[in-house]
C-alpha positions as CSV (number, residue, x, y, z in Angstrom):
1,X,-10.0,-16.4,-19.1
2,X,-13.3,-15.6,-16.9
3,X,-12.4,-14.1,-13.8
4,X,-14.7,-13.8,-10.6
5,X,-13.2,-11.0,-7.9
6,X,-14.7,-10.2,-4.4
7,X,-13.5,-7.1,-2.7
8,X,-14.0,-6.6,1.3
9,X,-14.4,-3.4,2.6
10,X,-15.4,-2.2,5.8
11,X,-19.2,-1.2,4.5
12,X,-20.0,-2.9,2.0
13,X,-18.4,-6.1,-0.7
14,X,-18.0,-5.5,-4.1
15,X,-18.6,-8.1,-7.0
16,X,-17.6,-8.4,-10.6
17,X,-17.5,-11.1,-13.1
18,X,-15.7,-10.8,-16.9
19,X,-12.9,-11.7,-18.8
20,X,-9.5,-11.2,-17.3
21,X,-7.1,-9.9,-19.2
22,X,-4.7,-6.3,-20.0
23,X,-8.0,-4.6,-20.8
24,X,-10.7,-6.5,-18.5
25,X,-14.1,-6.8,-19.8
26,X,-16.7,-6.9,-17.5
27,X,-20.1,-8.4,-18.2
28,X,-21.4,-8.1,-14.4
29,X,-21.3,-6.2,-11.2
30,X,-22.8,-5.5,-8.0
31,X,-22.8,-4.1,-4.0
32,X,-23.7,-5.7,-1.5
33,X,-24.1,-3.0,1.9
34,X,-22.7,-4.7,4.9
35,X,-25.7,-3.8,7.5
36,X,-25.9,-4.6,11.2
37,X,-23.1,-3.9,14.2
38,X,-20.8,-6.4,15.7
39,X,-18.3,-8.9,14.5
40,X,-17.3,-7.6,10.6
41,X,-17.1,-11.9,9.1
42,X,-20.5,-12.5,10.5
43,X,-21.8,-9.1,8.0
44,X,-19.4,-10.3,5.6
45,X,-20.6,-13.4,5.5
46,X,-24.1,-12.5,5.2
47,X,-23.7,-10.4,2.4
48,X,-22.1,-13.1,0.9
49,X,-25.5,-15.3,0.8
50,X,-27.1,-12.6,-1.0
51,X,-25.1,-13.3,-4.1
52,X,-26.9,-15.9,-6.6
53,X,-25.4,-19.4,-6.5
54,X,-23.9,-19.9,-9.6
55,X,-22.0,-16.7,-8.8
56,X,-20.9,-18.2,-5.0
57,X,-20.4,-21.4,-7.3
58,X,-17.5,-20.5,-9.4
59,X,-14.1,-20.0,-8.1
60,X,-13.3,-16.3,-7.3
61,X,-10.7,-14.2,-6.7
62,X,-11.0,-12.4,-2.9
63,X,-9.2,-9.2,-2.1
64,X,-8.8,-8.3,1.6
65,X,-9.4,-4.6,2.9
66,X,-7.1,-2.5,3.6
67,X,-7.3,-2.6,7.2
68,X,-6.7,-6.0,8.1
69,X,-3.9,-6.5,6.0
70,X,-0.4,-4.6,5.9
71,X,1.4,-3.6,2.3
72,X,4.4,-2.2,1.8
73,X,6.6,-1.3,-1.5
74,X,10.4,-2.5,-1.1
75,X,13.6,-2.4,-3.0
76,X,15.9,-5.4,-3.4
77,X,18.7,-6.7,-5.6
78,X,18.3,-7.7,-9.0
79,X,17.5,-11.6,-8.8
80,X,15.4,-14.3,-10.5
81,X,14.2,-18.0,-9.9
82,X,14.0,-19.5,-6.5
83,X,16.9,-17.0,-5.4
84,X,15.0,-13.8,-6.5
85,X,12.0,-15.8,-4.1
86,X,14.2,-16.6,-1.1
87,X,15.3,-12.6,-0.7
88,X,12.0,-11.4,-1.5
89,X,10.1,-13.0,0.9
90,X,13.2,-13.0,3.9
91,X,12.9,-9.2,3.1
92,X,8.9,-8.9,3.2
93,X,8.5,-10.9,6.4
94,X,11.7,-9.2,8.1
95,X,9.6,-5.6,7.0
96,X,6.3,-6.5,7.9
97,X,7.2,-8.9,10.9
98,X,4.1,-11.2,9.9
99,X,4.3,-15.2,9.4
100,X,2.6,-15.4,6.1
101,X,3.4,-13.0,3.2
102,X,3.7,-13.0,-0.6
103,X,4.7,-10.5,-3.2
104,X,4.4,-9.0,-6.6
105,X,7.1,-7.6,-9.1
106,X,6.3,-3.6,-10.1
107,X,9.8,-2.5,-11.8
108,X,12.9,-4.8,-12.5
109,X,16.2,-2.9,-14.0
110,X,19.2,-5.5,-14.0
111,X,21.3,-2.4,-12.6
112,X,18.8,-0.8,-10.7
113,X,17.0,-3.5,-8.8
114,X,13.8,-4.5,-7.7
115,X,10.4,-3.5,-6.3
116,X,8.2,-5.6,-5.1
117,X,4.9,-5.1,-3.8
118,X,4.9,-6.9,0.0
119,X,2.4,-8.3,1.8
120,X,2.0,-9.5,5.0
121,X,-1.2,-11.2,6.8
122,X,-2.0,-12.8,10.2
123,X,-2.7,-16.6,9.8
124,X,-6.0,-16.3,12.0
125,X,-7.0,-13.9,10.0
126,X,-6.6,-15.2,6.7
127,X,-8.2,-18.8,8.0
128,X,-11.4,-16.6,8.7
129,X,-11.8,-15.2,5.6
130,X,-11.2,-18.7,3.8
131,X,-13.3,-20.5,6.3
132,X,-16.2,-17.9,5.7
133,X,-16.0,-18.2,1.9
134,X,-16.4,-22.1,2.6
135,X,-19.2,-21.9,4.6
136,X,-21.1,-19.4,2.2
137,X,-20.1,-22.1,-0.9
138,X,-17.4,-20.3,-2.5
139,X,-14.6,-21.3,-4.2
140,X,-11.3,-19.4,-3.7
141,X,-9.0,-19.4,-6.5
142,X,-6.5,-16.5,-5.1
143,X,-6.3,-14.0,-2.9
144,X,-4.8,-10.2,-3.1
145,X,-4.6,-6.8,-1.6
146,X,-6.0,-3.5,-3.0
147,X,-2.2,-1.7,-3.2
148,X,-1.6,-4.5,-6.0
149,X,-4.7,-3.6,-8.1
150,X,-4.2,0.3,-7.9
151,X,-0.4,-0.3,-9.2
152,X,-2.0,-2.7,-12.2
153,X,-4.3,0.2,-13.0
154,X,-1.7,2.9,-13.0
155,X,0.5,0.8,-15.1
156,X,-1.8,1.7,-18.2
157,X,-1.9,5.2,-17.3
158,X,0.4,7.8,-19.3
159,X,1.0,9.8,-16.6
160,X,1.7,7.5,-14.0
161,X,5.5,7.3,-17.0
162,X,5.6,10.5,-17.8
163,X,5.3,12.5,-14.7
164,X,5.5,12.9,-10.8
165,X,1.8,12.7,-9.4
166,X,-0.4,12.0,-6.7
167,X,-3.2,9.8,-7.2
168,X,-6.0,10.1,-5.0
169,X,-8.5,6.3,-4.9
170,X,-11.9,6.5,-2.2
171,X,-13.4,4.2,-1.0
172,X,-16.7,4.6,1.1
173,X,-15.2,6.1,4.1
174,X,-11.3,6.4,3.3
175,X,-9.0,6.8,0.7
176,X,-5.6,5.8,-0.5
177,X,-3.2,8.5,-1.7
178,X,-0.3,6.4,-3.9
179,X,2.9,9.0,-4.9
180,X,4.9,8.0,-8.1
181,X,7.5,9.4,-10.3
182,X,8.3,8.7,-14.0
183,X,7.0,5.2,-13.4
184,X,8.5,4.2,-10.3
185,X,6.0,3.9,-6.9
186,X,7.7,6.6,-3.7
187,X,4.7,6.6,-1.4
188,X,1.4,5.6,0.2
189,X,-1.1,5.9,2.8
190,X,-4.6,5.0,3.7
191,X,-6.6,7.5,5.8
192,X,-9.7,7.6,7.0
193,X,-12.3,10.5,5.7
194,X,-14.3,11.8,8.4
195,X,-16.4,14.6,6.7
196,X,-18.8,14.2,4.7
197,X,-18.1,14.4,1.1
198,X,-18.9,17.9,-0.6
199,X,-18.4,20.2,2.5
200,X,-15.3,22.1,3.3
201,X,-13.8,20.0,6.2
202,X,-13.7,17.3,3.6
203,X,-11.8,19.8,1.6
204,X,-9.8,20.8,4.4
205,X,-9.1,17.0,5.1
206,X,-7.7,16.2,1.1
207,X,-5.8,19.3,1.2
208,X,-3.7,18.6,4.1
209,X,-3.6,15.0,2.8
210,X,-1.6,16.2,0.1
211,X,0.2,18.6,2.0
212,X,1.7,15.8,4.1
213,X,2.8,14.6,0.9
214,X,4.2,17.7,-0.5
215,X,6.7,17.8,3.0
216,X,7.6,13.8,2.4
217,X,9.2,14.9,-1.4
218,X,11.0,18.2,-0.1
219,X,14.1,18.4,-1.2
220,X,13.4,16.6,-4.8
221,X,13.3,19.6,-6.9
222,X,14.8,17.9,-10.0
223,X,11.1,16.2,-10.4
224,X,8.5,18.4,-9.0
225,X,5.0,17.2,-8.1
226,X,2.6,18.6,-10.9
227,X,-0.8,17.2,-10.7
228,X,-3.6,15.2,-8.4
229,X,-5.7,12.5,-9.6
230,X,-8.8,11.6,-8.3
231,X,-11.5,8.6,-8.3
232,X,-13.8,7.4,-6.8
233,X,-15.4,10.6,-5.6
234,X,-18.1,12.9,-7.6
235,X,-16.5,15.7,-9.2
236,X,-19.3,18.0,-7.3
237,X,-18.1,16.8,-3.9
238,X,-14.1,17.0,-5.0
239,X,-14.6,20.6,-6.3
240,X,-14.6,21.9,-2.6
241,X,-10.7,20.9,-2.4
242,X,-9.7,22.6,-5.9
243,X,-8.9,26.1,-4.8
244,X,-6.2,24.8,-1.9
245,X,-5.2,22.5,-4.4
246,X,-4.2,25.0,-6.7
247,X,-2.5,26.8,-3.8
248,X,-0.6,24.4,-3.3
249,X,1.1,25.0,-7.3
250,X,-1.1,21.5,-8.0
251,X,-3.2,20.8,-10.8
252,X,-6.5,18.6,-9.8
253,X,-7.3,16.1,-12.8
254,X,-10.6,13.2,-12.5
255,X,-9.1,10.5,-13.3
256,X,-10.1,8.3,-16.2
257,X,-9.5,4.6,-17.1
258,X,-8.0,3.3,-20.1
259,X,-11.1,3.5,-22.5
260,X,-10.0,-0.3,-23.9
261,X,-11.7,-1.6,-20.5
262,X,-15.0,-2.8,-20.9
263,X,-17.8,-2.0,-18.0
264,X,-21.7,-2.9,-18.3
265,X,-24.2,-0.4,-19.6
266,X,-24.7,2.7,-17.1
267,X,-21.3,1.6,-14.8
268,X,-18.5,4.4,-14.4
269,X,-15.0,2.2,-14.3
270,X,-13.8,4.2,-11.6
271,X,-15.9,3.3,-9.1
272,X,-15.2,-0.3,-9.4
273,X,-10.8,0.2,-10.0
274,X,-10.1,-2.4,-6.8
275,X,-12.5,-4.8,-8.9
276,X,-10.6,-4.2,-12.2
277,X,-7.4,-3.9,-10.8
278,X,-7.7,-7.8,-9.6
279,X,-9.0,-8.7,-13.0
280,X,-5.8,-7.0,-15.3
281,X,-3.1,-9.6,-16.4
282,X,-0.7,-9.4,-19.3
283,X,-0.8,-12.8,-20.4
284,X,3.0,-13.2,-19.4
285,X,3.8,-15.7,-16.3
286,X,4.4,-12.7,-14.1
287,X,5.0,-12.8,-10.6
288,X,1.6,-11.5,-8.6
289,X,0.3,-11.9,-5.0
290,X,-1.6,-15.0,-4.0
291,X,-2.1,-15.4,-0.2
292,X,-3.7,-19.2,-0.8
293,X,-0.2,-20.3,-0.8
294,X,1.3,-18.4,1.7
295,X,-0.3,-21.1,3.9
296,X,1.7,-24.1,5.1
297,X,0.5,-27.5,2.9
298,X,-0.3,-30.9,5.0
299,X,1.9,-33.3,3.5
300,X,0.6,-37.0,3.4
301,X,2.7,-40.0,3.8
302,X,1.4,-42.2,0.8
303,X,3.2,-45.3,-0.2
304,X,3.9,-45.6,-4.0
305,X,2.4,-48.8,-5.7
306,X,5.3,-50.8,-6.7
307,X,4.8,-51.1,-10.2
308,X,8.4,-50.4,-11.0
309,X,8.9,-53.7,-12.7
310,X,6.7,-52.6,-15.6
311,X,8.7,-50.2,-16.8
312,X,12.1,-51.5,-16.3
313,X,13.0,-51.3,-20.2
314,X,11.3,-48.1,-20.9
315,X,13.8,-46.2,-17.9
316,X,16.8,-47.9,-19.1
317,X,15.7,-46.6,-23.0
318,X,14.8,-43.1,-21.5
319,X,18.6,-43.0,-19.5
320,X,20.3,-43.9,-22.9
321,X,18.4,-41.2,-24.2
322,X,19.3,-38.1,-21.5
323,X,23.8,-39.0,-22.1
324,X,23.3,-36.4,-25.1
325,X,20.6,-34.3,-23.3
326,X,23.3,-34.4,-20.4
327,X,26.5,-33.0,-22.6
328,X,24.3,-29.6,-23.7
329,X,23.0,-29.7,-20.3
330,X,26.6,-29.3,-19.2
331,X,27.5,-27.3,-21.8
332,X,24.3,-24.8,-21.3
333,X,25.7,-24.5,-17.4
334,X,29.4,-23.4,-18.2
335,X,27.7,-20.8,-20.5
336,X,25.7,-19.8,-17.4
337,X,28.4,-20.3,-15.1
338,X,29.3,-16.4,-15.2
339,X,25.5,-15.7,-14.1
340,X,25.8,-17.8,-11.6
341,X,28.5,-16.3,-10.1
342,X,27.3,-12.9,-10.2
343,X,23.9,-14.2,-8.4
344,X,25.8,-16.1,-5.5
345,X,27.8,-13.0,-5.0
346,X,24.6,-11.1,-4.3
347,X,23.2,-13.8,-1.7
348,X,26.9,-13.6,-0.2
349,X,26.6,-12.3,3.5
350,X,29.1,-9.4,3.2
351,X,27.1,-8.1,0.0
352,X,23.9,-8.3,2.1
353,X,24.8,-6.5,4.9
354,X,26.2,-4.0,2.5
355,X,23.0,-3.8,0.6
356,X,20.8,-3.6,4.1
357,X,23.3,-0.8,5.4
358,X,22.7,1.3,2.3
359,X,18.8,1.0,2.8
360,X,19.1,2.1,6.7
361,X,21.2,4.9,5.7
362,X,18.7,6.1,3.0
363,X,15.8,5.5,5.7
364,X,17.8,7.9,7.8
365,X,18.5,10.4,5.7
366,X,14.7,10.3,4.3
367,X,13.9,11.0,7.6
368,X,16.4,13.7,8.1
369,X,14.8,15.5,5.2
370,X,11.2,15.3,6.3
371,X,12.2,17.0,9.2
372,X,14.2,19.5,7.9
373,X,11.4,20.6,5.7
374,X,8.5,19.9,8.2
375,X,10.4,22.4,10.5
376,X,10.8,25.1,7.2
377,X,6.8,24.6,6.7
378,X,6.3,25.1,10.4
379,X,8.7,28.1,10.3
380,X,6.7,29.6,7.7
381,X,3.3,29.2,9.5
382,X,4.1,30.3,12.8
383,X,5.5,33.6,11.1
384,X,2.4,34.2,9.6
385,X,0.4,34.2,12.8
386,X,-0.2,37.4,15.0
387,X,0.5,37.1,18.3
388,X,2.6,33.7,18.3
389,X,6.0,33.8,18.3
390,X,8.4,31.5,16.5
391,X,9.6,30.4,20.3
392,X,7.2,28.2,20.8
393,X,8.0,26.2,17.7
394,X,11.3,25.7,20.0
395,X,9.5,24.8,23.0
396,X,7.6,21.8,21.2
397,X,10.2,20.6,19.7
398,X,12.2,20.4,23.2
399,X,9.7,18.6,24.7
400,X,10.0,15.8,21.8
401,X,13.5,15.5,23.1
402,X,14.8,15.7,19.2
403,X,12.8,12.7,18.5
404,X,9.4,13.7,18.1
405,X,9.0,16.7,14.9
406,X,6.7,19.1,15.2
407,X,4.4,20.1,12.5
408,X,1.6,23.0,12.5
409,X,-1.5,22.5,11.2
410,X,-3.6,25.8,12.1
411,X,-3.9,28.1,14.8
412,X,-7.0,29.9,16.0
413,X,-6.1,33.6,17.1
414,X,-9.8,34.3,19.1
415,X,-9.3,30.8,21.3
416,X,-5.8,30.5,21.4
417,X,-5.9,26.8,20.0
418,X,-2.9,25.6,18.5
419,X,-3.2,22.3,15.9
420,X,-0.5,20.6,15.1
421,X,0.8,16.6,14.7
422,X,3.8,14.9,16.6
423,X,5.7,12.7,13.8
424,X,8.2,9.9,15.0
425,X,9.9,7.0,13.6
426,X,10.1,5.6,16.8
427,X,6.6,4.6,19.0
428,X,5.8,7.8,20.7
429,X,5.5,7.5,24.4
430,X,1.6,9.2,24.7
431,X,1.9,10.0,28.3
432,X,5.2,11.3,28.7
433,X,4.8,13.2,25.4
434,X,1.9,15.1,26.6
435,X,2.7,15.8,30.1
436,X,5.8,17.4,28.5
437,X,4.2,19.5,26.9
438,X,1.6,20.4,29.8
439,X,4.7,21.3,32.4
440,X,7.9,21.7,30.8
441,X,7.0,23.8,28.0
442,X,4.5,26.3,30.4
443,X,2.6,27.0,27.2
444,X,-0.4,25.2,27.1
445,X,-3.3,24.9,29.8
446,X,-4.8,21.9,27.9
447,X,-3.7,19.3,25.7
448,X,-5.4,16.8,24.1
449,X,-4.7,14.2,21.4
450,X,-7.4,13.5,18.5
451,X,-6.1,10.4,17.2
452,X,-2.6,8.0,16.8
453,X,-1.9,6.1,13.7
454,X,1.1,4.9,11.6
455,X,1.8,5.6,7.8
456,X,4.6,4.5,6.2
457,X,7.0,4.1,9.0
458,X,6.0,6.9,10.9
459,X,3.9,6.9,14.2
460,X,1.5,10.1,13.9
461,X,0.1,11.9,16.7
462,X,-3.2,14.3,16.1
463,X,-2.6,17.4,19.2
464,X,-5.0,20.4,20.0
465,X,-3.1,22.4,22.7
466,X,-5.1,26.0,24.0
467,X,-2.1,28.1,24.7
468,X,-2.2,30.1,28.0
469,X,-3.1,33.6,28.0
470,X,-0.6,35.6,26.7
471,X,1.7,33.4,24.7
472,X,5.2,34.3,25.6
């Protein structure tokens, strides 16, 4: 089946147009830069005239960026049906806390459970993006998120079965780090690159990327984290992050599409994965995310002709007819009758609250071990700096009143700067925070905070502190 896919990103839209299927075949592509300031649909929008009209003509397949959307990776019961959509979506919208949200199946074990992809989008601003689409003549024929196309694409990769990686996906001016083990999806974030691509503070910035990830597996030795993926970025400008890669016991691989996918003459596939992600399908009637129907439907009262008269013989020939289809009927439902009972005693209340209990405990305990091992790591660092003492690691941490972890990032002898990031699962209080750590802690003469942002359920706070002169 053809297949038409428009990707938004914050610079720039991204075209293709193929076949759909396992292996997509593309026969076109093209970007469109997003040029001007000011409101992002009005750029969109007029990038969107600069396609050709028999492109803005045919039905097309949008998927929103990253940033105006939120995604998130759940587990849930084993179910099917309506009742496998009822918990889905109860559990997406009470995750995400947004009005309109859909989902996508990535693993299903009977015993095991579920994952479903989750997403959840404001209702203004999906209207926009529709109403923008209208206005520049296109047709929208579904609508998805980037997270589900990366998963599509790992799907077909070897690795993504056979071992515990991290996959590394840019963009122009971000990237998406995605963790997984032995096919099943454990983490990701979206960050924004700030350095330039090719000089060491962008190799700085993907090193301690992956670092972060390193400290969100401690303590899962069985499966260790062997190699880093990459695409998106020239191998050139990635080679800058390969030595503290490698020192981190990581092996950096460029990562490389199934060859079975089709591109046009003089395209590299991996700079248009978000394009090709929305274009895979098996060919099975699988579950995937379509926002176009997460909005409510107008219902029309119409009044039915009565024509009922006319086929007055035909119904009472077609009821004779459904008395046999009705005994195997019945006798199909006592077969089922044991299913049944199993899937009512999942949606039972007790069984619920059992099931949301476990998760919260988990969350806990997840959170329990990222702190344990961000404290080991900042342990470690602080005993490998001259002249600061493993006190002040103490201090910090006081001052976070047990709630806020402290994690080192790099200290400057000659200046006396200390780097480090405030992690909480709770919102951090800015203020208080930092005027803690100005008066109560008497070891910094200046704090200030470089940026605040939230990835995967923890709130992240950027701090550069100069200590006072000589640090106690």
């Amino acid at each position: 089946m053809s297949r038409t896919v428009i990707v938004f990103q914050e610079d720039c839209i991204l075209v293709a147009e193929g076949k759909e299927g396992k292996y997509p075949v593309l026969s076109w592509v093209k970007k469109i830069n997003v040029s001007g300031q000011g409101n992002a649909f009005s750029r969109w929008k007029q990038a969107l005239l600069e396609l050709e009209p028999e492109s803005r003509a045919e039905p097309v397949r949008l998927v929103l960026p990253g940033n105006l959307c939120s995604s998130r990776v759940l587990q849930i019961p084993y179910g099917k049906g309506k009742q496998l959509d009822r918990m889905a979506l109860a559990e997406v919208r009470d995750s995400l806390h947004m009005e309109l949200v859909d989902y996508s199946i990535i693993f299903q074990d009977k015993k095991e459970g579920m994952d479903i992809c989750g997403v959840g989008v404001e209702r203004n601003t999906l209207e926009r993006f529709m109403a923008m689409c209208q206005e520049a003549g296109i047709v929208i024929n579904g609508i998805t998120i980037p997270l589900e196309g990366y998963l599509q694409i790992l799907r077909q990769q070897e690795s993504y079965w056979n071992t515990t990686s991290v996959y590394l996906f840019f963009q122009e001016e971000s990237m998406i780090s995605i963790l997984c083990r032995n096919g099943r999806y454990l983490y990701s974030s979206r960050s924004r690159i700030f350095s330039e691509r090719g000089t060491l503070d962008f190799g700085t910035e993907i090193v301690r990327n992956i670092s972060g990830i390193l400290q969100f597996y401690t303590g899962r030795n069985e499966n260790p984290i062997t190699h880093v993926y990459y695409a998106g970025c020239p191998q050139e400008d990635f080679e800058v992050s390969m030595e503290g890669i490698e020192s981190l016991g990581l092996e950096a691989v460029l990562f490389q599409l199934d060859e079975r996918i089709y591109m046009p003459s003089g395209e590299a596939g991996t700079d248009w994965i978000t394009c090709i992600g929305a274009m895979i399908s098996n060919g099975k009637k699988e579950r995937a995310i379509d926002l176009c129907f997460s909005l409510p439907e107008e219902k029309e009262d119409k009044q039915a002709p009565r024509v009922w008269k006319f086929f007055l013989v035909p119904l009472l020939v077609f009821g004779l007819c459904l008395i046999p289809i009705g005994i195997l009927a019945a006798l199909n439902y006592l077969a089922d009758k044991e299913n049944e009972i199993r899937q009512s005693w999942i949606q039972e209340e007790r069984v619920q609250k059992q099931y949301q209990t476990a998760i919260r405990l988990r969350a806990e305990l997840e959170a329990i071990e990222g702190g344990m091992g961000a404290v080991r790591l900042s342990d470690q660092n602080l005993s490998g700096y001259p002249g600061l003492l493993s006190n002040v690691h103490q201090r910090i941490e006081q001052a976070g009143t047990g709630k806020i972890h402290f994690l080192l990032q790099d200290y400057d002898v000659n200046s006396g700067i200390l780097n480090f990031d405030a992690r909480s699962r709770e919102v951090i209080n800015i203020p208080s925070y930092i005027e803690k750590l100005q008066q109560e802690t008497d070891l910094f003469y200046r704090v200030n905070y470089e940026g605040y942002r939230f990835d995967e359920g923890w709130y992240i706070l950027s701090l550069s502190c100069t200590l006072k002169g000589g640090t106690p």
